[in-house]
N, C-alpha and C positions, 0 to 999 in steps of 0.2 A: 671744288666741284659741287655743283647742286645737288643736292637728293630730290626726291619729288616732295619733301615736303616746303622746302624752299621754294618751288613750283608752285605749289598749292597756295602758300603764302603771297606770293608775287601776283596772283591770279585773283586772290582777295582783295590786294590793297589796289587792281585795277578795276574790279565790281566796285569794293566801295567808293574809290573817283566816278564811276559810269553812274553809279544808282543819284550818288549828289549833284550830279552835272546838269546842268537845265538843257543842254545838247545833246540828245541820247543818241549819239553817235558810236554805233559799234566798231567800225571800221577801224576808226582813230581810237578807240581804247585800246584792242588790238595790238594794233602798231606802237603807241605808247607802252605798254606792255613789253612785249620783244624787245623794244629799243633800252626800256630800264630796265629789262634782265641782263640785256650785254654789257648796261653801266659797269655791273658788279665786275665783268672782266677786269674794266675799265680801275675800278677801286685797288684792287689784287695790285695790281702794277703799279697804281697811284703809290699804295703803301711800301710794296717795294723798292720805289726810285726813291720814298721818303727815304728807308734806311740808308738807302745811298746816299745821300745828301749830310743824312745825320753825323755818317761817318769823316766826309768831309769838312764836316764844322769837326769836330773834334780833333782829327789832320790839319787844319789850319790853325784852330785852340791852340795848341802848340807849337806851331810853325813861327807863331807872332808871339811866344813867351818868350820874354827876353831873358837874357844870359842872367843868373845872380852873380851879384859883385862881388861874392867870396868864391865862387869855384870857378865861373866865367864860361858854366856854362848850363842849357836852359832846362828846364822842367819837362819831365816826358814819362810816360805810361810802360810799365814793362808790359804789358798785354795794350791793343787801343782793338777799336771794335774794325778795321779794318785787317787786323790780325784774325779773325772769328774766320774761317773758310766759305760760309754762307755768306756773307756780306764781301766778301774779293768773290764769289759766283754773282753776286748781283749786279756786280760793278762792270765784272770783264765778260758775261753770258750775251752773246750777239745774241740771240734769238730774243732775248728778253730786253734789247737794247733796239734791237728792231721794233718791236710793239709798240715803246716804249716812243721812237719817232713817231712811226706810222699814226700814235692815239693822238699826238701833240704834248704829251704829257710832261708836262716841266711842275717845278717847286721854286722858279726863279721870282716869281709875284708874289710867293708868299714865303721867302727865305725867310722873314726875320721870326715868322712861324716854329722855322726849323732851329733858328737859333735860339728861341725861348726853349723848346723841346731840349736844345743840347744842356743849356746854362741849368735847367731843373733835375735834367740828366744827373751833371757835376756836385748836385747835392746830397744825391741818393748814395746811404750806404752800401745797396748791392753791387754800384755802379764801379764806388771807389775798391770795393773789394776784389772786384772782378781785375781791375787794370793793376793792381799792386801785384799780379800773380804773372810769371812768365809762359805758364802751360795751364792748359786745362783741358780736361777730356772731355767727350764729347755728348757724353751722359751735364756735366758743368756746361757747355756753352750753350745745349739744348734748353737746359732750366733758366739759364741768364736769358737767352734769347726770348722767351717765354715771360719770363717778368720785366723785360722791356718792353716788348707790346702792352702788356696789360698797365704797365705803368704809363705810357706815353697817351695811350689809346682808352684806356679806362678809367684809371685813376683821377687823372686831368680832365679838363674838358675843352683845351683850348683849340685842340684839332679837332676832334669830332664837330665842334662847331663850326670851323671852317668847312671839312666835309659838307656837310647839312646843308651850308649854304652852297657848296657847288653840284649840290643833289641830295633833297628833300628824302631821300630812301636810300642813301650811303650811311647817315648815323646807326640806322637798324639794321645793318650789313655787316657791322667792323667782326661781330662775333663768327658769321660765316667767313670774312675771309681772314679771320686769327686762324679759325683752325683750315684753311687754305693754304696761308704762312707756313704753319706749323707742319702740314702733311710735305710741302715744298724741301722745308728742311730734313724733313725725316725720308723723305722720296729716295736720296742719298745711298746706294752702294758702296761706294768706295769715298775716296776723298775729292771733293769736287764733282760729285757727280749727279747735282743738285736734278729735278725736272719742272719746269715751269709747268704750272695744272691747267689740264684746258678748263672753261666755265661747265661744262656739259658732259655726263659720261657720255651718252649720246644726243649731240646736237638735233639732226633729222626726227627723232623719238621725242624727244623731250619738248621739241617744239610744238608738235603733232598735239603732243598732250595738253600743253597750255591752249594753244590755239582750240582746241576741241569744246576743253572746259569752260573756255569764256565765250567762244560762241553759243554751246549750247546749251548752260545755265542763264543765259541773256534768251536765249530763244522762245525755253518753254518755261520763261519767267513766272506767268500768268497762272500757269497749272501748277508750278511746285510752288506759288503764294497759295493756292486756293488748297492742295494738299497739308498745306501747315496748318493755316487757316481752321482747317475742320479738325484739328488735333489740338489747338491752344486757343478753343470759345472760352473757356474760363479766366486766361488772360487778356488784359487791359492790352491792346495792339503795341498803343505808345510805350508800353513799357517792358516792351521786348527790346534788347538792343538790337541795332541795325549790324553789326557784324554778324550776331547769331543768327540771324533770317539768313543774310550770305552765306556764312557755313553750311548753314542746313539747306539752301538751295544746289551748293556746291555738291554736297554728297550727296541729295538726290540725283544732281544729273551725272553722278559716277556709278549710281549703284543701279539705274537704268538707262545709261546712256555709253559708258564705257565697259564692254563686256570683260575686256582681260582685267579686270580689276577687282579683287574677291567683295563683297559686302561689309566683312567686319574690316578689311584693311580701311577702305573707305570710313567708314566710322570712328575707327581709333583714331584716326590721322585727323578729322576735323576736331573732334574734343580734345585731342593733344593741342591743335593750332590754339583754339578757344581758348584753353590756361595760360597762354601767353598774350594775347589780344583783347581777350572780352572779359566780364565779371566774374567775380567767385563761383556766380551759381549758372554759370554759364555749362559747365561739364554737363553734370545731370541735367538740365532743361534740355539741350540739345540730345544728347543719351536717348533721354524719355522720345522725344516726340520720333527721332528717326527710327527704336526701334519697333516702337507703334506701326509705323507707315509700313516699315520692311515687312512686319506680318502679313498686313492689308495689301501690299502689293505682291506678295512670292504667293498669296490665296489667290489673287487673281490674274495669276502667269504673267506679270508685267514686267519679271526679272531674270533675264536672260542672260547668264552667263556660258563662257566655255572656258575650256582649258581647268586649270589650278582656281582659277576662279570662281568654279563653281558654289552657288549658295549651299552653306551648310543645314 
């Protein structure tokens, strides 16, 4: 499920296609936008049908081990990952078998993907430990299940590259939908009673909010450059990064444009973004200059909130 700051992020890496585009076409940012927020649904599922698939190579791993010629008969796992109850929720859940048509979603083009994924699998001691064991609890399949993502998905790189290539903002995704995966599995009541996560805690809201933000930091572009502008004459322009101008345009137009939205949440939330996106000294420089503005504009009533929002 997104939070807003997945939002915010999503809403950045559309400014910065719009701001490098010789097309300054709002419209189609916009849409572009929305359309690669619902990718990520799109990823969740992709990653889900993988472990289906995963499963089934290791079901047929076996199916095709031939008998040995002293017992005469074949090789087989006292635990396989089609024994894990999240992974038979994956396989036999209509709802997520539906999506899963409806998206077009297959791993049949890129099977042998999945069979490099299994064959690396069969190497890893967690793997082999796991299958030599006929029970495990559920505290056990939660941590195996958790170091199979991160090993298939992290460790390696050979699917996140495929990802990449079938969407340029799925490799910067896999972390939101591990812990996607992860809440999926723990969503869990009772035995099987797994819940597929919608993308949005609120779709209608959430969308309001992206569309608002990239319309109207595109809108009064001109004023919040010329607001920065008079706050960083002692810096060299060029050597500001272009993400941080974005940040700092972004929360200008939340801390004057979005009333239910407090001031300092707006703030935290772009220098958190910033530590993961822009330079070292990215935090303070952005810090600095918004909370500058924020005095010069709550002095001249230009900061209008309501509710919980209210500036402190």
């Amino acid at each position: 499920m997104l939070s807003r700051r997945h939002l915010r992020i999503r809403v950045m890496q559309a400014l910065y296609a719009f701001y490098q585009s010789e097309q300054k076409d709002i419209r189609r940012s916009e849409l572009e936008l929305l359309n690669g927020t619902e990718k990520i649904f799109e990823l969740y599922l992709t990653i889900l049908q993988f472990f289906n698939e995963l499963a089934y190579q290791e079901y047929m791993y076996y199916e095709d081990m031939p008998a040995s010629m002293v017992t005469g008969k074949r090789k087989t796992a006292a635990s396989t990952l089609k024994s894990i109850g999240f992974l038979q929720w994956i396989e036999e859940n209509k709802q997520l078998t539906d999506e899963v048509k409806k998206r077009k979603i297959s791993w049949q083009n890129d099977i042998d993907i999945v069979k490099k994924a299994f064959f690396h699998l069969r190497q890893q001691d967690a793997y082999q430990e796991f299958i030599v064991s006929d029970t495990h609890t559920a505290e056990q399949e939660s941590k195996f299940l958790k170091w199979l993502f991160k090993e298939l998905f992290s460790t390696t790189d050979f699917i996140s590259h495929l990802l990449e290539e079938k969407n340029i903002y799925w490799a910067e995704s896999l972390d939101l939908v591990e812990s996607m995966v992860v809440k999926t599995y723990e969503s869990a009541k009772g035995a099987s009673s797994f819940q597929l996560l919608p993308l949005f805690k609120d779709q209608e809201d959430d969308t309001k909010f992206m569309q608002e933000l990239i319309q109207k930091t595109i809108r009064d572009d001109a004023y919040f450059q010329q607001l920065i502008a008079d706050k960083t004459k002692n810096w060299d322009a060029d050597r500001i990064a272009l993400v941080d101008i974005i940040l700092m345009k972004m929360a200008l137009c939340e801390i004057l444009n979005l009333s239910t939205i407090p001031v300092k949440v707006s703030i935290n939330e772009y220098i958190d973004i910033s530590k993961d996106y822009s330079t070292p000294n990215s935090k303070s420089f952005i810090n600095g200059v918004i909370d500058k503005l924020v005095i010069e504009l709550k002095t001249q009533g230009k900061i209008q909130k309501t509710g919980r929002g209210l500036v402190e």
